[in-house]
C-alpha positions in Angstrom: 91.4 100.6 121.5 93.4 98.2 119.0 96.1 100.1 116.5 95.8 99.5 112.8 96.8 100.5 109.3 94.9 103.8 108.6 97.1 105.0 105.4 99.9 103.7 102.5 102.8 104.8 100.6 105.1 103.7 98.2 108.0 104.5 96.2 110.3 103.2 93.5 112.9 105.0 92.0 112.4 105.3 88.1 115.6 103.4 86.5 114.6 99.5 85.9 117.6 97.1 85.4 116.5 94.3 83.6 118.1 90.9 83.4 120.3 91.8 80.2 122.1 94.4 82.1 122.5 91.8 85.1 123.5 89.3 82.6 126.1 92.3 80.8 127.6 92.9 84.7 127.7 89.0 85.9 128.4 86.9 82.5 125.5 84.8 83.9 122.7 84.4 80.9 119.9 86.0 81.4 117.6 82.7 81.2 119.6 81.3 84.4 118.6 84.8 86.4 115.1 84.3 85.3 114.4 80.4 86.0 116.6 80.6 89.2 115.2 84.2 90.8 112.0 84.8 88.9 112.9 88.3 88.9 112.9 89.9 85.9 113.4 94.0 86.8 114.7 95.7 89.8 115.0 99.7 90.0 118.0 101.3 91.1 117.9 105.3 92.7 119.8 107.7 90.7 123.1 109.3 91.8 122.6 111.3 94.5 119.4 109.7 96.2 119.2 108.8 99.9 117.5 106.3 101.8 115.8 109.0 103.9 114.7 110.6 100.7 113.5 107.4 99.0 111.3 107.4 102.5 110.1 110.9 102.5 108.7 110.2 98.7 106.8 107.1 100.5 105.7 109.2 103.3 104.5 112.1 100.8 102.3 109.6 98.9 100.4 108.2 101.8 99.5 111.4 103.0 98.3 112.7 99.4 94.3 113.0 99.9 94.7 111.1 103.4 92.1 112.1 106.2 95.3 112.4 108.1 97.9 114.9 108.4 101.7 115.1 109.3 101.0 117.3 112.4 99.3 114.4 114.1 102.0 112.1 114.1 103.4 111.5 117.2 106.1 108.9 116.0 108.5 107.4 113.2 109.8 104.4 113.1 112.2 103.4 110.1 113.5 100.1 109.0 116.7 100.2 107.0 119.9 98.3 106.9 121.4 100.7 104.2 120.8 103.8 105.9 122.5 107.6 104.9 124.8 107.3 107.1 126.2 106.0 110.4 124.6 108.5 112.5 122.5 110.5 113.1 119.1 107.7 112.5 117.7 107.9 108.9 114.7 108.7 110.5 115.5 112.1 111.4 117.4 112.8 108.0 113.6 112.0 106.8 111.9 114.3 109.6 114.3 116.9 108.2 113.1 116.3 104.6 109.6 116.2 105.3 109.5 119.2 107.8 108.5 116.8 110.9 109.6 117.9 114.2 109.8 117.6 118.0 108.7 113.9 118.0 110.1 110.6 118.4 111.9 109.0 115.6 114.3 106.4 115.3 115.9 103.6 112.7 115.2 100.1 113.2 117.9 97.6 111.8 117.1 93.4 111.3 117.8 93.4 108.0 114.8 92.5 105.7 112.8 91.4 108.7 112.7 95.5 109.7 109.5 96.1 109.0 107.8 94.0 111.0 109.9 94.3 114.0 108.6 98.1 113.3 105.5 97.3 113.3 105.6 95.9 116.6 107.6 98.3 118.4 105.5 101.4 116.9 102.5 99.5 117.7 103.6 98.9 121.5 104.5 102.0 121.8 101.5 103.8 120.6 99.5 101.6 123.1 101.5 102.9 125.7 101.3 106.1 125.1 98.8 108.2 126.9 98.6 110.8 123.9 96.5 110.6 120.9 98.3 110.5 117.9 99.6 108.3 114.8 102.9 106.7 114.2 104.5 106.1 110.6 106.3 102.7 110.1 108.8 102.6 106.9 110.9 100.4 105.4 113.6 101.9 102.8 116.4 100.4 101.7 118.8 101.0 98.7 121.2 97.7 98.2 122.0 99.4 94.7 124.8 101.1 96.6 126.2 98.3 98.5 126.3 95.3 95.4 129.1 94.2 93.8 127.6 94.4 90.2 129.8 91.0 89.5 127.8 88.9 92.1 125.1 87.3 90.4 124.2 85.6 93.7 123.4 88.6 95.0 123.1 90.9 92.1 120.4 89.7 90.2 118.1 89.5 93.7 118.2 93.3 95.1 116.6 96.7 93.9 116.1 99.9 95.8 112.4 100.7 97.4 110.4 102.3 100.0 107.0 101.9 102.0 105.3 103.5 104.7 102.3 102.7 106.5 100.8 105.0 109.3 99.2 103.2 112.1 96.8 104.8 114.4 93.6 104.0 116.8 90.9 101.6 114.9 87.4 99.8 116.7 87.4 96.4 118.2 87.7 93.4 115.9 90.8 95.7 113.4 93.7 96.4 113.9 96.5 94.2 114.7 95.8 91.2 116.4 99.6 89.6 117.7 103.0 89.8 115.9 106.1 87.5 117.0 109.5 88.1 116.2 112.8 85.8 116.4 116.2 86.2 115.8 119.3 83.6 115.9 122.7 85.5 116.4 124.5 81.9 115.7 123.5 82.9 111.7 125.0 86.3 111.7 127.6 85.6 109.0 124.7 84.5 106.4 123.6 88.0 105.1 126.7 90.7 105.8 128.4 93.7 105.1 131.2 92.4 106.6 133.0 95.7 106.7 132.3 99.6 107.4 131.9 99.1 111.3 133.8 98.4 114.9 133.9 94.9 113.8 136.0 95.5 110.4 137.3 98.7 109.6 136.4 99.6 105.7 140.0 100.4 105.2 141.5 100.0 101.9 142.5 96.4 102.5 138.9 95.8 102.9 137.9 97.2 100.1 140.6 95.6 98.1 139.0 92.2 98.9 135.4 93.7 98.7 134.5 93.1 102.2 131.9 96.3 101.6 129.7 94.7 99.2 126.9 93.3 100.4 127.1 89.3 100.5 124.6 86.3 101.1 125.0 82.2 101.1 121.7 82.0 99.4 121.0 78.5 100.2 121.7 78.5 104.0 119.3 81.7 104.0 116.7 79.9 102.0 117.1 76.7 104.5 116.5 79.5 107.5 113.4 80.9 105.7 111.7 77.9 105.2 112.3 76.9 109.0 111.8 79.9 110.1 108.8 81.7 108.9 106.1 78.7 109.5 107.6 78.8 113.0 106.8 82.3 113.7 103.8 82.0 111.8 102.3 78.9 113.5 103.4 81.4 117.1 101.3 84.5 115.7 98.5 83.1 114.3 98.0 80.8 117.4 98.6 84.0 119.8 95.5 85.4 117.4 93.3 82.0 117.9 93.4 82.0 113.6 94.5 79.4 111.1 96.4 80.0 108.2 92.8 78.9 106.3 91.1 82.1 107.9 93.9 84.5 105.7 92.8 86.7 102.8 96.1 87.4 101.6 99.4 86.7 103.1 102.3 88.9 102.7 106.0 87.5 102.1 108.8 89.3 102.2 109.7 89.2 99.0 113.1 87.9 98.8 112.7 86.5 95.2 109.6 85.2 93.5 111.0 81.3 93.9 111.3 82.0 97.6 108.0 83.2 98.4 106.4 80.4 96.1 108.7 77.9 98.2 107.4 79.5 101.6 103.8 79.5 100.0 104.0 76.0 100.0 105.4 75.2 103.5 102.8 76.9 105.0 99.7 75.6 102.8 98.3 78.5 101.1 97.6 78.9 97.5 99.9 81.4 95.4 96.4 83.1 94.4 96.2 84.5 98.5 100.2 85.6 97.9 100.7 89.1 96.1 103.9 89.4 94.1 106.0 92.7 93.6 109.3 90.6 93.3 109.0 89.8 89.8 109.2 93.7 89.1 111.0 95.1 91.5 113.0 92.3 93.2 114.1 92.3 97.0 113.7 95.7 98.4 115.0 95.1 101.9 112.9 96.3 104.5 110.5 98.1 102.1 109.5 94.8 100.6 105.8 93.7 102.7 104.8 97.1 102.7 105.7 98.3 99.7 103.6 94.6 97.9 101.1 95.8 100.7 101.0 99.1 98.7 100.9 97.9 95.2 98.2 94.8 95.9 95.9 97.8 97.3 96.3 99.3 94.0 95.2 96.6 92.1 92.6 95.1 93.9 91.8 97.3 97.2 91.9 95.5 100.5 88.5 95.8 101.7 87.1 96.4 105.8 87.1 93.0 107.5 89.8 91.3 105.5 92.6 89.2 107.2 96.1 90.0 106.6 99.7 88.2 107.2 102.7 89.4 107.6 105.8 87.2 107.5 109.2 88.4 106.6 113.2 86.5 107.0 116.4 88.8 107.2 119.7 89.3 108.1 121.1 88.7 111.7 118.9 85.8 111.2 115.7 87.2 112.0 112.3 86.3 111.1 108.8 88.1 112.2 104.9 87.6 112.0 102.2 89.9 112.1 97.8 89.2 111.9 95.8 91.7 111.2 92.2 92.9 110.5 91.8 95.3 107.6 90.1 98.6 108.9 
């Protein structure tokens, strides 16, 4: 039987930074932040928050009143590029949280393309396996910690989020349909944390010259985006015999709101068919499709039958697709 999204979660930490504390950090006005981003708020976690725990708030939430329970999930899949720590996986910090044990679980890393790639592998692998079960897919990420508060570039983009959607057996005709995903190592250097690895140590030198903030050449990204996601579009919806007409609503990772207007447009579809959490909440890494999946559910439920996109750009470069039918 096909896999598909049976649950939803979603979690933003409380403090909002508006655009007249990014403006007080950068010395950039806050008109330029708005017309150039169309972001207006981001939230940032409080001292002392994790990534796993930002996802184990997520998790709790989709399983509030849910049919399903935590015993019957047979895998965990978690997208992050800002995880706890080096090791062990996020995802097991979570399991720890949340009381989950003695299944598989395991962090996924492309950047703000994680999700979907998630998606896909938990998918696969829940297709595979020959035991019943569910798998949770999450995307947390908390950039908050790795900004340099006087990069407006990047700055004014970024807040801290996290998602989680649990996927599990649904009848022909739902589910999900194809995904595609692509990467392009020769575009590594776009979106980095240049140090804090093998590559670089994050030695005091390093930090010195910042080389542990988080940077981004913003227009070379957006250039990749807007070649990249109609490609891997055009492969998934082809692999599902759909056109992009046949869409309810089409999810975007939401890197900022100009972005996902500008993507809008190369592929065709009318901003009406594109929900927004970036003017709110900004880019929340890998949490951003689900966690716009989450809050367009809440204002306007997805109903049985609908037909839903996926398409997400990130680090590395990466990019990733996904079709589904709403169960």
């Amino acid at each position: 039987m096909p896999v598909g999204i049976v649950g939803l979660g979603a979690y933003a930490p409380p403090s909002v930074i508006d655009n007249a504390q990014i403006s007080s950090w950068t010395g950039a006005a806050e008109e330029w932040v708005t017309e150039r981003t169309g972001v207006h708020g981001r939230h940032y976690a409080e001292p002392g928050t994790t990534t796993s725990s930002m996802a184990a708030h997520a998790v709790e939430e989709l399983f509030a009143g849910s049919p399903y329970s935590r015993e019957h999930v047979a895998l965990t899949v978690l997208a992050t590029s800002t995880p706890d720590q080096p090791q062990p996986a996020t995802a097991v910090r979570m399991q720890k949280l949340l009381h989950m044990h003695s299944t598989p679980a395991f962090d996924i890393n492309a950047v703000c393309s994680g999700f979907v790639y998630g998606l896909s592998v938990a998918e696969s692998m829940l297709r595979a396996s020959p035991e019943k079960g569910t798998a949770l897919v999450i995307g947390a990420d908390m950039y908050s910690t790795i900004m340099d508060r006087g990069d407006r570039r990047t700055v004014s983009l970024f807040g801290d989020g996290a998602a989680a959607v649990l996927l599990a057996e649904v009848p022909e005709g739902y589910g999900i349909h194809a995904t595609r995903l692509f990467a392009e190592g020769d575009g590594a250097d776009l979106v980095e944390v240049a140090a804090g690895g093998t590559r670089e140590v994050a030695d005091d030198a390093a930090r010195a010259a910042g080389r542990h903030y988080f940077r981004m050449q913003g227009r070379a990204v957006k250039e990749y985006a807007l070649q990249a996601i109609p490609k891997v579009v055009d492969d998934v919806l082809s692999t599902a015999r759909l056109e992009i007409g046949d869409i309810d609503r089409v999810f975007i990772h939401q890197g900022n709101t100009r972005l996902v207007e500008a993507v809008a447009q190369e592929l065709g579809v009318d901003m009406a068919r594109v929900p927004l959490t970036a003017p709110r909440f900004g880019n929340t890494g890998a949490a951003s499709i689900p966690f716009t999946l989450c809050h367009a559910h809440a204002q306007r439920p997805l109903e049985r039958g609908e037909r839903i996109l996926f398409a997400a750009v990130g680090g590395g470069m990466t990019a990733g697709a996904a079709v589904l039918t709403w169960y």
